[in-house]
C-alpha positions in Angstrom: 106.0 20.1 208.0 104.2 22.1 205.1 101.5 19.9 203.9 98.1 21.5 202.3 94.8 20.6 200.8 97.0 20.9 197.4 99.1 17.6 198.0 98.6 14.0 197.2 97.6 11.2 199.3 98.8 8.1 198.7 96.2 5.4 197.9 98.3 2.4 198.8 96.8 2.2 202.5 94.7 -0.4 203.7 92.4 1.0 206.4 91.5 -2.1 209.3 90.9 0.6 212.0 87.8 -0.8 214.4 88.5 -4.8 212.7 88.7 -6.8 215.9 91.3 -10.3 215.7 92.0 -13.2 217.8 91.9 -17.2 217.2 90.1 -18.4 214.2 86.7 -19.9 214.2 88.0 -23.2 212.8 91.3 -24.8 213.3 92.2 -22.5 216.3 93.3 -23.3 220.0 92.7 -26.7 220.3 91.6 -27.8 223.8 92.3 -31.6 225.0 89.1 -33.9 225.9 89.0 -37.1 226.8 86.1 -39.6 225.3 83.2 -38.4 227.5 84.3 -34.4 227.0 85.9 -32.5 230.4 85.0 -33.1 233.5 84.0 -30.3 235.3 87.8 -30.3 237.5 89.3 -29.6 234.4 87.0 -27.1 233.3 87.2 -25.3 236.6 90.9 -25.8 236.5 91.1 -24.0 232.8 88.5 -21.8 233.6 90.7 -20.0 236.4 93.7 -20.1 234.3 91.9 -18.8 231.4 90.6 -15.7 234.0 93.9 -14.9 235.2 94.9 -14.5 231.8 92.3 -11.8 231.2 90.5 -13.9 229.0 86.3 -14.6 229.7 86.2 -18.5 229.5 82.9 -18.9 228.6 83.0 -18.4 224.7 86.3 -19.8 224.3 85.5 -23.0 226.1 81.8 -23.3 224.4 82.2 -21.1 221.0 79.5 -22.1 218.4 79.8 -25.4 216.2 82.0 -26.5 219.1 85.1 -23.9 217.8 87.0 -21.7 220.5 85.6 -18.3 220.3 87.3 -15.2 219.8 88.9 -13.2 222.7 88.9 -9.3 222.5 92.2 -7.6 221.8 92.6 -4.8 225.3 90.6 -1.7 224.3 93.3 1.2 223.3 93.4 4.7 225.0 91.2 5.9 221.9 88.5 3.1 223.3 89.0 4.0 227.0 86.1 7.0 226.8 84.4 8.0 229.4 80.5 7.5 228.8 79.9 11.2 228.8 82.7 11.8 226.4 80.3 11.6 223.2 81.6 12.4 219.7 79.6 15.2 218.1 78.3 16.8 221.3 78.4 20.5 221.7 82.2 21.8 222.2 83.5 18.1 221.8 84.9 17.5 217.7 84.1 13.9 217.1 87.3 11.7 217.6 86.6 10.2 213.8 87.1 13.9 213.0 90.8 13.5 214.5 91.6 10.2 213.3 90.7 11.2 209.8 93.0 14.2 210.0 95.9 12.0 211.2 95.2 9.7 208.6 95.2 12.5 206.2 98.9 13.3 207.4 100.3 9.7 206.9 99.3 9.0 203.8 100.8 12.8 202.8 103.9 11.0 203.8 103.5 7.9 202.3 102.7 9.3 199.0 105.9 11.8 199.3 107.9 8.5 200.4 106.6 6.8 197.0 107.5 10.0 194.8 111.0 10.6 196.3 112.0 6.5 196.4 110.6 6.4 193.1 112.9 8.7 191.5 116.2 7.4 193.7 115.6 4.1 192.3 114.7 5.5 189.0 118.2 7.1 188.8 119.7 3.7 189.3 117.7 2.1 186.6 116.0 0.0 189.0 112.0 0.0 189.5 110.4 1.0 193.1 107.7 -0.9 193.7 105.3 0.9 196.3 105.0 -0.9 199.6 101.3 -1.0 201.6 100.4 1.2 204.8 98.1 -0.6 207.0 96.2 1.4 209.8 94.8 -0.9 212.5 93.9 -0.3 216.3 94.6 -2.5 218.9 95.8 -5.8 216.6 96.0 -7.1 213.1 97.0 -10.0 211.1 100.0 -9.9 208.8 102.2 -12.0 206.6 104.6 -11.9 209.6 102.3 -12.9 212.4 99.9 -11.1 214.8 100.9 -7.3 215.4 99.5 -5.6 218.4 99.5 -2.1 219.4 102.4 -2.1 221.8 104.7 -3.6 219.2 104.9 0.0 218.2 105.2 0.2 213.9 106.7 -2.6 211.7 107.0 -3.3 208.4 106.9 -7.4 207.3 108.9 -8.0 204.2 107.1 -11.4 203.7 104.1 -8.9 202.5 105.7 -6.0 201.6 103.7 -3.9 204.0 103.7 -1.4 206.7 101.5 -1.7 210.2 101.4 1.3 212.5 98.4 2.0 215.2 97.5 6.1 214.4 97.4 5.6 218.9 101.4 5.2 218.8 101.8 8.4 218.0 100.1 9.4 221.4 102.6 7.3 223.0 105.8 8.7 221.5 104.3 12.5 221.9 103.3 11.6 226.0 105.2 8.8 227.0 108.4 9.6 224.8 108.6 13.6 224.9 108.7 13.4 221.0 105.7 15.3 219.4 105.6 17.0 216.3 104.9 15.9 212.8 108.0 15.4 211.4 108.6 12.9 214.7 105.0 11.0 213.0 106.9 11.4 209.5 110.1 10.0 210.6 108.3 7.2 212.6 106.9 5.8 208.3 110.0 7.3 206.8 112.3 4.2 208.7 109.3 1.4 208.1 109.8 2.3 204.5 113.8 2.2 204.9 113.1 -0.7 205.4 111.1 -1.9 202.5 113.6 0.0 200.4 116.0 -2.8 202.3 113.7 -5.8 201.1 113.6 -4.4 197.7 117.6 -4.1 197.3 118.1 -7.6 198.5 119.8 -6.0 201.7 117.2 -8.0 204.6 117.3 -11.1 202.5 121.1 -11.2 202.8 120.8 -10.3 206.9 118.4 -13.0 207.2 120.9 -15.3 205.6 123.9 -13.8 208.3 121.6 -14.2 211.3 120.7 -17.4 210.6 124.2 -18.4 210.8 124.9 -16.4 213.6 124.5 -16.9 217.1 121.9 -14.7 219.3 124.8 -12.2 220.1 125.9 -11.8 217.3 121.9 -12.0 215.2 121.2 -8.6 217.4 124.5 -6.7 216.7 123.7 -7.7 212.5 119.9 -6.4 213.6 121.4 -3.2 215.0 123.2 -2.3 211.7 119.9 -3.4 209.7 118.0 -0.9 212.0 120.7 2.1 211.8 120.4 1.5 207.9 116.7 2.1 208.1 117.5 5.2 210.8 119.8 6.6 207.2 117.3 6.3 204.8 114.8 7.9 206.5 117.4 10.4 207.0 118.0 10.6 202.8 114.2 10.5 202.5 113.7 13.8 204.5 116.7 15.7 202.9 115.6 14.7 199.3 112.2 15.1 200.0 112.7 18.4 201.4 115.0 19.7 198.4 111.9 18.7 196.0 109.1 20.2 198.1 110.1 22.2 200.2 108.9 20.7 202.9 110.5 21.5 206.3 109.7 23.7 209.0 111.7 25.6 211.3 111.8 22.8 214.2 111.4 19.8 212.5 114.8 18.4 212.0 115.0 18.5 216.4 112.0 16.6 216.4 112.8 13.9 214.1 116.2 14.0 216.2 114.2 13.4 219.2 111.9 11.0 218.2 115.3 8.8 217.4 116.8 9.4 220.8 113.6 8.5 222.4 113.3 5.1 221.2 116.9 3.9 221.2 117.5 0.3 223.1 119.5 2.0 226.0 116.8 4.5 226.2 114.0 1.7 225.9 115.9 -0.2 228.5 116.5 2.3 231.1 113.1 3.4 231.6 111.7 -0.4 231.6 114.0 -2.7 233.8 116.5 0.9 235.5 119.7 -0.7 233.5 121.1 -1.3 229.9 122.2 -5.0 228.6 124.1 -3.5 225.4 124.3 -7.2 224.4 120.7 -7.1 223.8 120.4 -4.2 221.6 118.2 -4.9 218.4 117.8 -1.4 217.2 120.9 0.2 218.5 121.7 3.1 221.4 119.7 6.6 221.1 123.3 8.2 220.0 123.7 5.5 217.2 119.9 6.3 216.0 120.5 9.9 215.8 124.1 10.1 214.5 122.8 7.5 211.5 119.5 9.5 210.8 121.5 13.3 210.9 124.0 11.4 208.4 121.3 10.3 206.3 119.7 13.7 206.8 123.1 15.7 205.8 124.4 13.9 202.9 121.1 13.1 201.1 123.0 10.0 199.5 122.3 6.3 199.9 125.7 5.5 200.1 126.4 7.0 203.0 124.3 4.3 204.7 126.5 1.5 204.7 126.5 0.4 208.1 127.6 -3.1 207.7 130.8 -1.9 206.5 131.2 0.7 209.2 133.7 0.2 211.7 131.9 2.2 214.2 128.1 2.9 214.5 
């Protein structure tokens, strides 16, 4: 993608990268005692369970002013360092260094998602109010509950904003075989989708249908929601790319890939060897891509209707 030191970065991101989580201090996991405290079976007993978890017993069983304490999140890849792996040592550019340029790139994308959903909605007489990127590593609190790293991205509607770990991008690049920036790009572009879909009124209305649904027939609505998202970003990247000019030879196949990669079948296959279509919550790596390339060709909202599709 053609980015340079000319284009704006969006300010609407919230920066918790290095915040740690876990229970709070007061009101948090509540642990049974009898009138006399435990006895020292039962903390045994919960001590071993608590260690097979992967959890150190000790300040969670005796936190200060008698509160559980608060269990580290798994270290990510980022935090995995070996101890001679120093930032700023001769030959070795300090990993805050790379971060910061990665950073730089999202929030190029946010900010283009804000100017070209600004002026769709504009053209429709309707007002686009700007949704919140949130960078975290390893977990983070939202509106929506507790997001963790191998979630992958989401966007909760309850607060309008959207999560990503910068270290999923690793992921989709080595784990996934989709690298490339406009694979990162696409990656915001469907969060967004699908705070253009809060916005609308389009998720409050799929709530309503799952919740009346039910759990077969909740994941095929979920599937259309998610294909919807899959077209916008699709309309995002051809509109955006009309106004500035932003593609690169390339591009379009990686954004292609980075859909195939992380369709359900796909998903599936690679972590239990077979597909359960039944299952499906984001839809099959040919209904991703056929939805994002017809976002991508026609460049019009309207050609994401996927509810009223016959076939995805």
């Amino acid at each position: 993608m053609r980015y340079g030191d000319q284009d704006r970065e969006s300010e609407n991101v919230e920066d918790r990268r290095g915040q740690r989580i876990g229970f709070p201090r007061r009101g948090g996991l509540p642990i049974p005692v009898g009138r006399g405290g435990m006895s020292l079976t039962t903390l045994l007993i919960l001590g071993a369970v608590l260690l097979m978890l992967g959890i150190n017993p000790l300040p969670l069983l005796f936190g200060t002013d008698g509160a559980p304490g608060t269990p580290d999140f798994p270290p990510t890849e980022t935090a995995r360092r070996s101890p001679i792996d120093i930032p700023g040592l001769p030959g070795q550019p300090p990993v805050e260094e790379k971060t910061d340029e990665l950073s730089r790139f999202v929030r190029r994308v946010l900010a283009d998602t804000e100017d070209v959903w600004d002026r769709l909605f504009k053209a429709a007489g309707r007002d686009y109010r700007k949704p919140t990127l949130v960078l975290f590593s390893g977990g983070t609190r939202s509106a929506c509950g507790t997001g963790v790293a191998n979630m992958g991205p989401f966007y909760c509607p309850l607060d309008r904003k959207v999560y990503i770990d910068l270290d999923f991008y690793r992921v989709l690049k080595n784990r996934f075989g989709a690298p490339g920036d406009f694979a990162q790009a696409y990656v915001i572009a469907h969060e967004v989708g699908h705070h253009v879909q809060t916005l609308l009124g389009i998720s409050d209305k799929v709530q309503a249908m799952k919740a009346r649904s039910d759990a077969r027939q909740a994941n095929a609505i979920q599937v259309r929601m998610e294909l919807q998202a899959d077209c916008l970003a699709g309309v995002w990247a051809s509109v955006n790319d009309q106004l500035k000019n932003r593609l690169e030879p390339g591009d379009i196949e990686e954004g292609l890939r980075a859909a195939a990669a992380i369709g359900d079948d796909t998903l599936q296959r690679r972590t239990q060897g077979y597909v359960v279509h039944e299952s499906f919550t984001h839809g099959s790596s040919a209904q991703r891509v056929r939805w994002f390339k017809r976002g991508l060709d026609s460049g019009q909202t309207r050609a994401c209707d996927t509810f009223n599709a016959e076939q995805l």
